[in-house]
PyMOL commands that place a pseudoatom at each C-alpha (Angstrom):
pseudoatom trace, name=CA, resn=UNK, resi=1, chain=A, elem=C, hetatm=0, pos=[47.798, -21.299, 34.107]
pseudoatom trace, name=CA, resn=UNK, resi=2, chain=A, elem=C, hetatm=0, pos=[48.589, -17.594, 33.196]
pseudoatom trace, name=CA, resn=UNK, resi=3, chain=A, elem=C, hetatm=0, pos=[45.072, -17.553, 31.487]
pseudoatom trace, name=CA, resn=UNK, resi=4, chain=A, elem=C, hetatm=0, pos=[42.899, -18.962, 34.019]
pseudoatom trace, name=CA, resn=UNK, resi=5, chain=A, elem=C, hetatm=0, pos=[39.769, -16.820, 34.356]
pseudoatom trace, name=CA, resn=UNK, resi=6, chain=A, elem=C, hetatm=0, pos=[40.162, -15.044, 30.917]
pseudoatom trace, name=CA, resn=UNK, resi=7, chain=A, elem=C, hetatm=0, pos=[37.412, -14.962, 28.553]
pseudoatom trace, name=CA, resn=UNK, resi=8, chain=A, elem=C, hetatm=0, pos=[38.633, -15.210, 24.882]
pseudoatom trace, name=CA, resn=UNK, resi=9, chain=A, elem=C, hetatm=0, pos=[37.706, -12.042, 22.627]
pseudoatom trace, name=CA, resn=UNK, resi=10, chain=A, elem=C, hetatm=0, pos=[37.434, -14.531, 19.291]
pseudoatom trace, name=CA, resn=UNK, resi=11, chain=A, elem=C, hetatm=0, pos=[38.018, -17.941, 18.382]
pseudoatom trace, name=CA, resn=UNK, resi=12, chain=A, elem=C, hetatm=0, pos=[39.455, -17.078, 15.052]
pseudoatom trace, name=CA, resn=UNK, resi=13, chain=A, elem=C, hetatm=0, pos=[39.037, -14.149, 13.013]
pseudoatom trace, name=CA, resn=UNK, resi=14, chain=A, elem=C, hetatm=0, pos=[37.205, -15.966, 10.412]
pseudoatom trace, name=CA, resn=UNK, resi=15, chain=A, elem=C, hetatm=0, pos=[34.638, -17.184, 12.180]
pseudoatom trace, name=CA, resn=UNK, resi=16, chain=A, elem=C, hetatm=0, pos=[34.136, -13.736, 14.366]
pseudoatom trace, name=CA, resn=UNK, resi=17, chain=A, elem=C, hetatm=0, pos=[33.355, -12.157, 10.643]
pseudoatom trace, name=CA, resn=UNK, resi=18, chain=A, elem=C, hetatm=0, pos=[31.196, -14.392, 9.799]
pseudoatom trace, name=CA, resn=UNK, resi=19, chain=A, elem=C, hetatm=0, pos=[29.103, -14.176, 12.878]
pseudoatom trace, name=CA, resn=UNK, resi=20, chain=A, elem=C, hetatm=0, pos=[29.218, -10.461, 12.992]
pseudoatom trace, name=CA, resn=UNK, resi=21, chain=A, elem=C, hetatm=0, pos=[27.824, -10.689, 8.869]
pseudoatom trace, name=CA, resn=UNK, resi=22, chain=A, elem=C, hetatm=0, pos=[25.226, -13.211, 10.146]
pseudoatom trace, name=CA, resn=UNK, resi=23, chain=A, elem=C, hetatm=0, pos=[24.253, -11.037, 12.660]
pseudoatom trace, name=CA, resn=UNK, resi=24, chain=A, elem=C, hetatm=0, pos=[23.826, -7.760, 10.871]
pseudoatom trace, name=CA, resn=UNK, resi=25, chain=A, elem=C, hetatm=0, pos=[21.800, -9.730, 8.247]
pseudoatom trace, name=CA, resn=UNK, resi=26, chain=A, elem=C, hetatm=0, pos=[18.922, -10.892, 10.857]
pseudoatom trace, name=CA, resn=UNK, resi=27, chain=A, elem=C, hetatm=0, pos=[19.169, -6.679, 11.951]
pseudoatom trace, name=CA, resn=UNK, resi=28, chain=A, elem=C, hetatm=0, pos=[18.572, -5.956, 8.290]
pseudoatom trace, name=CA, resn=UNK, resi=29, chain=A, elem=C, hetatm=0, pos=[15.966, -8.324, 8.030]
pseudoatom trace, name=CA, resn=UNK, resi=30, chain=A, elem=C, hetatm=0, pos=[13.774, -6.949, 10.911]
pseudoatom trace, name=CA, resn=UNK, resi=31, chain=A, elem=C, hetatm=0, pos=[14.896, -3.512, 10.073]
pseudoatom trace, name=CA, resn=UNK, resi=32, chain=A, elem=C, hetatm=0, pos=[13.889, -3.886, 6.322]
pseudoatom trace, name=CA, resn=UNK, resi=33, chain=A, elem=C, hetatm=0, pos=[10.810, -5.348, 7.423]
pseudoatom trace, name=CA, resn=UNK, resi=34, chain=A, elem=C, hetatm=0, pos=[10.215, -3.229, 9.801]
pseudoatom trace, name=CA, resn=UNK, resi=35, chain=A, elem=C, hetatm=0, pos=[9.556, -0.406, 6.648]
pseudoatom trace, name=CA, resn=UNK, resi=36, chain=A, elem=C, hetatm=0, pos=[7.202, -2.639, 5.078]
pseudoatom trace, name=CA, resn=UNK, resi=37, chain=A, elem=C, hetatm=0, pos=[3.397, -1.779, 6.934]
pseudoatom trace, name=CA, resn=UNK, resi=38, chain=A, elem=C, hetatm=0, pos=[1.429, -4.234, 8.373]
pseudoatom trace, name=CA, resn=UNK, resi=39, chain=A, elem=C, hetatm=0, pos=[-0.835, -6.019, 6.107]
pseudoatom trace, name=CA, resn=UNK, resi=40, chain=A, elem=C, hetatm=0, pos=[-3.767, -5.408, 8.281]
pseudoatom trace, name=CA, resn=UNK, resi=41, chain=A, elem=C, hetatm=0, pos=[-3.494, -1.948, 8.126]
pseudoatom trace, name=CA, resn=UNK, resi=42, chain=A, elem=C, hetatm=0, pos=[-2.928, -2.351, 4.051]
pseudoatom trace, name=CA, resn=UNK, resi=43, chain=A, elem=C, hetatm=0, pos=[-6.658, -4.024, 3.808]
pseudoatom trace, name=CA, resn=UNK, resi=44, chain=A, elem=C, hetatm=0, pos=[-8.654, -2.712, 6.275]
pseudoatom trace, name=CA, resn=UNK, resi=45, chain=A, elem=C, hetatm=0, pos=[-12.272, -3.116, 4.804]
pseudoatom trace, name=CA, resn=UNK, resi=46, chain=A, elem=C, hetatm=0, pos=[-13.565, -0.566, 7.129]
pseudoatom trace, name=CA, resn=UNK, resi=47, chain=A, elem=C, hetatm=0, pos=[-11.035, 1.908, 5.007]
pseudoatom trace, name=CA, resn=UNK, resi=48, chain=A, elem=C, hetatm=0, pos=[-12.315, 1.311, 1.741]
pseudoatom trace, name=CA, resn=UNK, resi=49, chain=A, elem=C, hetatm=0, pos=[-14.394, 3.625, -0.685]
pseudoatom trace, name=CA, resn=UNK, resi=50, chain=A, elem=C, hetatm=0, pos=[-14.234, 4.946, -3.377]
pseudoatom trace, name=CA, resn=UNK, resi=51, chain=A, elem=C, hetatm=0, pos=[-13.040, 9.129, -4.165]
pseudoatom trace, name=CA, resn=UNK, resi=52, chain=A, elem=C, hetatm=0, pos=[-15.312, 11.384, -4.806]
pseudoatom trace, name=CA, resn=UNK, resi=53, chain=A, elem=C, hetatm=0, pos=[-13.379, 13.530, -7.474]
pseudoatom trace, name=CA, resn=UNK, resi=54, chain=A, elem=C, hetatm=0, pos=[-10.020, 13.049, -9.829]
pseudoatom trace, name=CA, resn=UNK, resi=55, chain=A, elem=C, hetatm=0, pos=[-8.121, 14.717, -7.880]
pseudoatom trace, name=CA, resn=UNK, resi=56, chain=A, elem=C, hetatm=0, pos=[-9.037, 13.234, -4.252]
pseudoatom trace, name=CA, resn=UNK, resi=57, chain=A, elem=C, hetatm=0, pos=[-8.180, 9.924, -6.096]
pseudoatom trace, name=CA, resn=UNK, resi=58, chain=A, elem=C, hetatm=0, pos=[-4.809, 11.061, -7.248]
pseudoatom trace, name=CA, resn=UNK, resi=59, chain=A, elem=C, hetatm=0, pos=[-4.137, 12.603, -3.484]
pseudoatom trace, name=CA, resn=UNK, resi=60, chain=A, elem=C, hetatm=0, pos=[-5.077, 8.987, -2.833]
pseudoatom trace, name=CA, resn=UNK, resi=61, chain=A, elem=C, hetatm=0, pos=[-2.584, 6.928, -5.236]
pseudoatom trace, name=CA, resn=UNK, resi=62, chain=A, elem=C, hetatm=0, pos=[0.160, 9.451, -3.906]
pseudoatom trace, name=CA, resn=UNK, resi=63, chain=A, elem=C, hetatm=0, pos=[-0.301, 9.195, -0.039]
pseudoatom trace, name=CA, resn=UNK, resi=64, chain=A, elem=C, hetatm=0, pos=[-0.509, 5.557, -0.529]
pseudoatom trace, name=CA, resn=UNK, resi=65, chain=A, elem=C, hetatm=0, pos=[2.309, 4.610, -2.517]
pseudoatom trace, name=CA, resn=UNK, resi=66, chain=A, elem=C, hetatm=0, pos=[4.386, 6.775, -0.028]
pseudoatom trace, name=CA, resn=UNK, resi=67, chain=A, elem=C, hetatm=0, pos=[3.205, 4.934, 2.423]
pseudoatom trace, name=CA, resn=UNK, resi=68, chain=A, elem=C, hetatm=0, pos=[2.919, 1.417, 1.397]
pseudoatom trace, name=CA, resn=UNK, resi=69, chain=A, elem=C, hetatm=0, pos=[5.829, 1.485, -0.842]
pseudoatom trace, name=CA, resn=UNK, resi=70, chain=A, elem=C, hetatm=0, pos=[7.889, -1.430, 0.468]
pseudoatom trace, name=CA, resn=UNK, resi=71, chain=A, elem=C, hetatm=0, pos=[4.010, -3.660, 0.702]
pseudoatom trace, name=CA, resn=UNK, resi=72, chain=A, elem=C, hetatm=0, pos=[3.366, -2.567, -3.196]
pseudoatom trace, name=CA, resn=UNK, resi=73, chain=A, elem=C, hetatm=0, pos=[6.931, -3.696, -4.288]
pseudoatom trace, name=CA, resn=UNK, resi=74, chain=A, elem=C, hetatm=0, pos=[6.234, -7.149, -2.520]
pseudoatom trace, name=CA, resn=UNK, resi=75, chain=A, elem=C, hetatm=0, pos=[3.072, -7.761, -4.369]
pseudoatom trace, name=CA, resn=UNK, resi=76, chain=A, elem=C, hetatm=0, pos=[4.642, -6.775, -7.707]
pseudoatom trace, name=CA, resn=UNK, resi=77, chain=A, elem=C, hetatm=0, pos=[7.664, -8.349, -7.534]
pseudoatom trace, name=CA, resn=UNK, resi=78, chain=A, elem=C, hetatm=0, pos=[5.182, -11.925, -6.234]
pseudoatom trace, name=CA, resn=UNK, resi=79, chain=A, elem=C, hetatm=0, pos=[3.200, -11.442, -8.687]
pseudoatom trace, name=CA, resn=UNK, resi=80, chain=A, elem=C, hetatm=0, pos=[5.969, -11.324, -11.410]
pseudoatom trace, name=CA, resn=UNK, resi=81, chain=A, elem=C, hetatm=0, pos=[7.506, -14.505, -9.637]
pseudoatom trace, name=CA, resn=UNK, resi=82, chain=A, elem=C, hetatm=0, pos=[4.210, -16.564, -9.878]
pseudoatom trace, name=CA, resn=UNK, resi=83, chain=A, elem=C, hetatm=0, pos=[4.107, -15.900, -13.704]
pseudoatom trace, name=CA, resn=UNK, resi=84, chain=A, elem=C, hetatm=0, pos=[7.406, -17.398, -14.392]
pseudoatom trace, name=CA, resn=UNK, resi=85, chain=A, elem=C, hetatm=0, pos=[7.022, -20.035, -12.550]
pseudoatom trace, name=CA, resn=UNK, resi=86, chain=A, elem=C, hetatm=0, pos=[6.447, -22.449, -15.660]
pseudoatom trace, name=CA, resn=UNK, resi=87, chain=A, elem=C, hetatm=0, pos=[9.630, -20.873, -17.249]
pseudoatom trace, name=CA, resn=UNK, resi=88, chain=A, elem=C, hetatm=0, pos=[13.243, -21.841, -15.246]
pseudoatom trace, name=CA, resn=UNK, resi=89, chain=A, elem=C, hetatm=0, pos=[15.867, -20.360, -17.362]
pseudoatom trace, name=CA, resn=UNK, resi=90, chain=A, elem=C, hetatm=0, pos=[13.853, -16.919, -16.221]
pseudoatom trace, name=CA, resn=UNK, resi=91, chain=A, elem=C, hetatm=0, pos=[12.971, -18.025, -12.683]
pseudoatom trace, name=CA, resn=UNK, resi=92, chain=A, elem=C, hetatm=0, pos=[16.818, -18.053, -12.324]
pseudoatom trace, name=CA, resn=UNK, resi=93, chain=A, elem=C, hetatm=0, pos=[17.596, -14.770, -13.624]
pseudoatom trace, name=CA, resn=UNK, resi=94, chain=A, elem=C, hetatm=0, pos=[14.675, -13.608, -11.555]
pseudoatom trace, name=CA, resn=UNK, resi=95, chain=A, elem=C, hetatm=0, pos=[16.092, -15.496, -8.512]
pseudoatom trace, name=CA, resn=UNK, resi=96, chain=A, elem=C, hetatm=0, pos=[19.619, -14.175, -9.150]
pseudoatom trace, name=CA, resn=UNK, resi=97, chain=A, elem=C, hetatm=0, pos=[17.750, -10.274, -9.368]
pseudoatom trace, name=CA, resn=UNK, resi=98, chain=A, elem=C, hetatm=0, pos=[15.895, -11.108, -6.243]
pseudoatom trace, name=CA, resn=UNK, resi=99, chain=A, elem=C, hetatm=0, pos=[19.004, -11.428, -4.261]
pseudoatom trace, name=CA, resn=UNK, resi=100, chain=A, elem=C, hetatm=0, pos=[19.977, -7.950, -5.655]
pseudoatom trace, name=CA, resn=UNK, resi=101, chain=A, elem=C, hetatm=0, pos=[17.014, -6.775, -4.423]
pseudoatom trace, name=CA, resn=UNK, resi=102, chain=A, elem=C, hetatm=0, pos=[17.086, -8.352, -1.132]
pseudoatom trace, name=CA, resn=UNK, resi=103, chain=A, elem=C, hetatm=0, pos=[20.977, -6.766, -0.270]
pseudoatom trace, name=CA, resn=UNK, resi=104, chain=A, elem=C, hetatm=0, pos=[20.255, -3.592, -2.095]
pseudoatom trace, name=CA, resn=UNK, resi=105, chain=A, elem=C, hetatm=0, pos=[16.794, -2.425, -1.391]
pseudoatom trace, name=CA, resn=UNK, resi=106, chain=A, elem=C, hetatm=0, pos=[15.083, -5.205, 1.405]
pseudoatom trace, name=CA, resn=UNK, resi=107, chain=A, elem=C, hetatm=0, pos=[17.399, -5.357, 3.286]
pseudoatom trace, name=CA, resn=UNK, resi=108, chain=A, elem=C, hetatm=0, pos=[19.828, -2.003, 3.616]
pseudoatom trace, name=CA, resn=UNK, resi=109, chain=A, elem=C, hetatm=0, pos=[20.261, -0.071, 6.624]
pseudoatom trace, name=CA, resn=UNK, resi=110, chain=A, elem=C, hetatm=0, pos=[22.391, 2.839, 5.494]
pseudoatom trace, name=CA, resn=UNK, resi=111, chain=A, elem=C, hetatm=0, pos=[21.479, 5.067, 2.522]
pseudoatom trace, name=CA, resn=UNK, resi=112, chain=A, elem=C, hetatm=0, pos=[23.024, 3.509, -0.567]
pseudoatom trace, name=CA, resn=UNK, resi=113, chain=A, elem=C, hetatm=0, pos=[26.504, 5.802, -1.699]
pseudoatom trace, name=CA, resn=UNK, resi=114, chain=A, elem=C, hetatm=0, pos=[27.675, 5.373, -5.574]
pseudoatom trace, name=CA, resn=UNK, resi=115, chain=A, elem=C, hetatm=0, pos=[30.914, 7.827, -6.384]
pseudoatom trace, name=CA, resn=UNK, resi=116, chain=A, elem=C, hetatm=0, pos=[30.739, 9.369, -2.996]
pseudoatom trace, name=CA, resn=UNK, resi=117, chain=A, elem=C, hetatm=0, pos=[26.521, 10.494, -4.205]
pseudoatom trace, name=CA, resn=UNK, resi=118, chain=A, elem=C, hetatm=0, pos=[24.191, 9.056, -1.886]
pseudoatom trace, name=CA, resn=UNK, resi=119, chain=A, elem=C, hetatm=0, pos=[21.470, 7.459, -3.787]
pseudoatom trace, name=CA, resn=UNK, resi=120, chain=A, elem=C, hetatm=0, pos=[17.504, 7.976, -3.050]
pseudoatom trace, name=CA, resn=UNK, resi=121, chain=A, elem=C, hetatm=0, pos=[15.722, 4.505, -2.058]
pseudoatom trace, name=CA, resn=UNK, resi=122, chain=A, elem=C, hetatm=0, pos=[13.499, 5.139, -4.886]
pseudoatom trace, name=CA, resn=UNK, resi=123, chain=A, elem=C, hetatm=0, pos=[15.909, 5.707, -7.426]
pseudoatom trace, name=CA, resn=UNK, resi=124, chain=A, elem=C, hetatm=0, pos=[17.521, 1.945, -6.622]
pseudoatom trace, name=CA, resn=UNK, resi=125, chain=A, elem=C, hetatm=0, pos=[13.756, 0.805, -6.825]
pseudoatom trace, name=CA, resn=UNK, resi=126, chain=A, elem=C, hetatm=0, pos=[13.561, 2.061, -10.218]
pseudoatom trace, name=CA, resn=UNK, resi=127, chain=A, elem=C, hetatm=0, pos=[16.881, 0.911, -11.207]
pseudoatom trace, name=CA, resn=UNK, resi=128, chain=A, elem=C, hetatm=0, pos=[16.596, -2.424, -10.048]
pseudoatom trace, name=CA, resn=UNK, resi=129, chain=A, elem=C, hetatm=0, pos=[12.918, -2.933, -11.549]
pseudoatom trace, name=CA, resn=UNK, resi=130, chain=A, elem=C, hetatm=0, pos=[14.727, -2.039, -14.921]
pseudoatom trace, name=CA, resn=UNK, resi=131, chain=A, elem=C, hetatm=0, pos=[17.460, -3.998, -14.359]
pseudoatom trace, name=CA, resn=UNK, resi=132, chain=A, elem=C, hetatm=0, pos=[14.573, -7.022, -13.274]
pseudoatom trace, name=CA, resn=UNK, resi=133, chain=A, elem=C, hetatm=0, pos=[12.653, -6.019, -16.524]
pseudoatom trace, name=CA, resn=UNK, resi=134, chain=A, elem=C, hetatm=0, pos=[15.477, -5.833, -19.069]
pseudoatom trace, name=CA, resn=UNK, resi=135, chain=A, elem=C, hetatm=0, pos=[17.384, -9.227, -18.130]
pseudoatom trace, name=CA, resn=UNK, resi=136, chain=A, elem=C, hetatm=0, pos=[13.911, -10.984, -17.922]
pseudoatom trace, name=CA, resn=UNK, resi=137, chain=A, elem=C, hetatm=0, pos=[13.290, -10.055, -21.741]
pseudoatom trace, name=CA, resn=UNK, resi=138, chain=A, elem=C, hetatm=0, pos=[16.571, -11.305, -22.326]
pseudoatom trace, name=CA, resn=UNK, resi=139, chain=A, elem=C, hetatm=0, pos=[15.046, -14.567, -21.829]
pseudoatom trace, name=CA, resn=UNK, resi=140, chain=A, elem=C, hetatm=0, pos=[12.043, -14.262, -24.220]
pseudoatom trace, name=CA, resn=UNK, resi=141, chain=A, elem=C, hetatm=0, pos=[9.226, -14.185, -21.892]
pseudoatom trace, name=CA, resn=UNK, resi=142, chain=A, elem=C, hetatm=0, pos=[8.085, -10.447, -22.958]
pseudoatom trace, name=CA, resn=UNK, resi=143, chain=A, elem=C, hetatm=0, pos=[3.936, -11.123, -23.066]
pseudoatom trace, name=CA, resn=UNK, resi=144, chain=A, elem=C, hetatm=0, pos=[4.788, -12.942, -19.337]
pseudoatom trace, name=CA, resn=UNK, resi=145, chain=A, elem=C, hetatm=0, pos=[6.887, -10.219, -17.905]
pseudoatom trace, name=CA, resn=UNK, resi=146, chain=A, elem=C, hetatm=0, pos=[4.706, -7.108, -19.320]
pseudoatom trace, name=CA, resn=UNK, resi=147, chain=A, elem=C, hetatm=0, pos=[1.195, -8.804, -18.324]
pseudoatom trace, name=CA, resn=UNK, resi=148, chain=A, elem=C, hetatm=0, pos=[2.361, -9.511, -14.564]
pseudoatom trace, name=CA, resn=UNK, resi=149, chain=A, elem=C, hetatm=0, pos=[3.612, -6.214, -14.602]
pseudoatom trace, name=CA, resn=UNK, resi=150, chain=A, elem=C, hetatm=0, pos=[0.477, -4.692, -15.707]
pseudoatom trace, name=CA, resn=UNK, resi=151, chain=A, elem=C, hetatm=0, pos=[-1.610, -6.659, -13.577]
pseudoatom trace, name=CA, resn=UNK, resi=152, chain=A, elem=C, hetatm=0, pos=[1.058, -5.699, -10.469]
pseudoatom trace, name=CA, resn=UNK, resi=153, chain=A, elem=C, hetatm=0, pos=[0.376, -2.261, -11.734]
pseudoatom trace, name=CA, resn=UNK, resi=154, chain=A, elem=C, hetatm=0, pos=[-3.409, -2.237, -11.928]
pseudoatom trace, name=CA, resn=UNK, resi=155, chain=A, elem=C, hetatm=0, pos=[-3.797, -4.072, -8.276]
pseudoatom trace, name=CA, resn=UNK, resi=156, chain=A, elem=C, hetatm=0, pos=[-1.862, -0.998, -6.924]
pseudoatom trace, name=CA, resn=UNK, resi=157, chain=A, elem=C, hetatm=0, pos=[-3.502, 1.401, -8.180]
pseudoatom trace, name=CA, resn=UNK, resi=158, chain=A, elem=C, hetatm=0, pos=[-6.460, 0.181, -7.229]
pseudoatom trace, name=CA, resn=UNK, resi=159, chain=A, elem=C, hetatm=0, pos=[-5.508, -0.405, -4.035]
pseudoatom trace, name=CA, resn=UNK, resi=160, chain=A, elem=C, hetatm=0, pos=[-4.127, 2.998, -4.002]
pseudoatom trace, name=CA, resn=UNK, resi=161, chain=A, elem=C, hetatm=0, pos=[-7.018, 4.894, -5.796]
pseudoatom trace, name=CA, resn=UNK, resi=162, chain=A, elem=C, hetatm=0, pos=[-9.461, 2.966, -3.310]
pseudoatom trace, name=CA, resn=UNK, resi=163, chain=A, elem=C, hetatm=0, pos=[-7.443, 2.795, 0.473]
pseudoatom trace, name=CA, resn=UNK, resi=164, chain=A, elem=C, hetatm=0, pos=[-8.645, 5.691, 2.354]
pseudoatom trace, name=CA, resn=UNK, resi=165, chain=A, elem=C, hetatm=0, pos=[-5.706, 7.615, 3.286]
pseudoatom trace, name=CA, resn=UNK, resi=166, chain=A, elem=C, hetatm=0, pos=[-6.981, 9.131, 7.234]
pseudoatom trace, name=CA, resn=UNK, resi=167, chain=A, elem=C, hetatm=0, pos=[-6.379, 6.648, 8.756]
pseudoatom trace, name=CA, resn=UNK, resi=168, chain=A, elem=C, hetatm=0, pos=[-2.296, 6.843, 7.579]
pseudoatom trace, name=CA, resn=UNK, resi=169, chain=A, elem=C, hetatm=0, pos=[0.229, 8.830, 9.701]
pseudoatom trace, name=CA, resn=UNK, resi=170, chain=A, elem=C, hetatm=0, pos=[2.911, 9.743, 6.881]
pseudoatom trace, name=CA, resn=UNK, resi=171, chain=A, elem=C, hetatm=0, pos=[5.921, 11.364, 8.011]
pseudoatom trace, name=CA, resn=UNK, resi=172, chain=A, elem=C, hetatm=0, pos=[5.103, 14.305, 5.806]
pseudoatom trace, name=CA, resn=UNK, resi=173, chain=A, elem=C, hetatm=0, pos=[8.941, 15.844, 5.766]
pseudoatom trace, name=CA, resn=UNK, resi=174, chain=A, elem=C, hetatm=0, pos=[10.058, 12.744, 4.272]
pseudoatom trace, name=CA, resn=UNK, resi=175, chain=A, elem=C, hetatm=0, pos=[8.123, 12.210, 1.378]
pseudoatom trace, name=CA, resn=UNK, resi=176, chain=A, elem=C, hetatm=0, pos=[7.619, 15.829, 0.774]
pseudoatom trace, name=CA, resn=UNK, resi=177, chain=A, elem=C, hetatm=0, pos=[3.681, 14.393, -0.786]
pseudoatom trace, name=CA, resn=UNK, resi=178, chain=A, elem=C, hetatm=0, pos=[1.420, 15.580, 1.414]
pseudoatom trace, name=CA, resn=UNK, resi=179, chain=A, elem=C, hetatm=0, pos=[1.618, 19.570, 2.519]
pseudoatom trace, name=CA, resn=UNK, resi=180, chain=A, elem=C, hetatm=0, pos=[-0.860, 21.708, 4.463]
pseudoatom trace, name=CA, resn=UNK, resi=181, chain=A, elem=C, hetatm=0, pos=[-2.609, 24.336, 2.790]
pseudoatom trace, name=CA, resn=UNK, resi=182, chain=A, elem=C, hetatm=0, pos=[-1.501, 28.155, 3.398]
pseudoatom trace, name=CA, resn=UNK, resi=183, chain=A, elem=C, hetatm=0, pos=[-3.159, 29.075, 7.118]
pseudoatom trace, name=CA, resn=UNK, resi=184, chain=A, elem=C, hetatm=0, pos=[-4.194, 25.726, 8.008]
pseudoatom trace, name=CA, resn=UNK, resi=185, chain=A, elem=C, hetatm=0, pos=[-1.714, 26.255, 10.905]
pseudoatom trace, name=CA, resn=UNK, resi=186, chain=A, elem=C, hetatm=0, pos=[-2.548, 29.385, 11.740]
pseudoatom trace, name=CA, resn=UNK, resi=187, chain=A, elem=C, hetatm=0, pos=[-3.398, 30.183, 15.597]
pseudoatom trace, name=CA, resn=UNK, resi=188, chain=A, elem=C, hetatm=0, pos=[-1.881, 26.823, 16.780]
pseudoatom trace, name=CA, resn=UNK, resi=189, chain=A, elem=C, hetatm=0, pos=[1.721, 26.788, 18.539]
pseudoatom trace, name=CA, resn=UNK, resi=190, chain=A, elem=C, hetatm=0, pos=[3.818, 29.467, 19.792]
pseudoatom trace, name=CA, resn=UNK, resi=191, chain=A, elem=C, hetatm=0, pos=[3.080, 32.694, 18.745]
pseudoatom trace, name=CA, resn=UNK, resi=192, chain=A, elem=C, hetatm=0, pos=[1.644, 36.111, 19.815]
pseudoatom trace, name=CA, resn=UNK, resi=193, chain=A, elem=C, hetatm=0, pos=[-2.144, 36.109, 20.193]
pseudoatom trace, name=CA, resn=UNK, resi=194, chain=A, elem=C, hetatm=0, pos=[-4.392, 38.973, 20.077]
for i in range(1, 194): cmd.bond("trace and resi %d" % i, "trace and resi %d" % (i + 1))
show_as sticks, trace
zoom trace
């Protein structure tokens, strides 16, 4: 009777892990998710056109990929699923990849830390899409792999070339893509005035 009223702390340790791990995945999911933009905002018609100049377009392709980074890695990495969908031994390595993808890009909530280095988010992208490339050619389906990847490629930069970027509130510190001319700022905030 000395433990009447108490409420137990953990069953077993096991299972208290286990739960924790279960629990920190759903936070990663909606956390990882949470990065990815809404698809509505990705094709809004109304924000269509198309640039006027070269270089407006390339302003373009850069605001958007900074943007929609986590939405263009989805369609790529769909796109290079549906094209090996007639070929299994690769659908498995591609399966096996997308689970390294999922833990170490999707779904991470703490910068990733190699050697005691701290590793940029697009620097794992790029790794992992080799990594995805090189043990997909391992299983001889080159023409498969390189023409989803160059049709992945085109759609985004289409989308990117074409997406009008006003409408996108970038969080210009972090990708360090988008700066303001010298003297845009000037006569706004703090500051002696004449």
């Amino acid at each position: 009777m000395a433990n009447y009223g108490t409420i137990p702390t953990s069953s077993s340790p096991g299972t208290s892990t286990k739960l924790e791990y279960i629990s920190r995945a759903k936070e990663r999911i909606k956390a990882g998710l949470g990065t990815r933009q809404p698809w509505k905002v990705m094709f809004n018609f109304r924000s269509f056109n198309f640039p006027g100049n070269l270089s407006e377009a390339l302003k373009r392709v850069r605001t958007n990929i900074a943007y929609f980074t986590m939405n263009y890695a989805m369609v790529v990495l769909i796109i290079l699923f549906l094209s090996l969908l007639w070929h299994p031994v690769s659908l498995i390595v591609f399966i096996v990849m997308g689970v390294a993808w999922v833990f170490l890009y999707f779904l991470r909530d703490e910068p990733l830390v190699v050697l005691g280095r701290t590793i940029d988010d697009r620097v794992v992208m790029i790794v992992l899409g080799v990594l995805t490339i090189f043990f997909l050619l391992l299983t001889h389906v080159t023409l498969n792999v390189l023409v989803s990847l160059l049709v992945g490629v085109v759609l985004v930069l289409i989308h990117g070339v074409t997406r009008k970027t006003d409408d996108l509130f970038l969080d210009e510190a972090a990708t360090g893509l988008m700066s303001a001319p010298p003297g845009a700022g000037a006569g706004a905030g703090p500051g002696p005035s004449s």
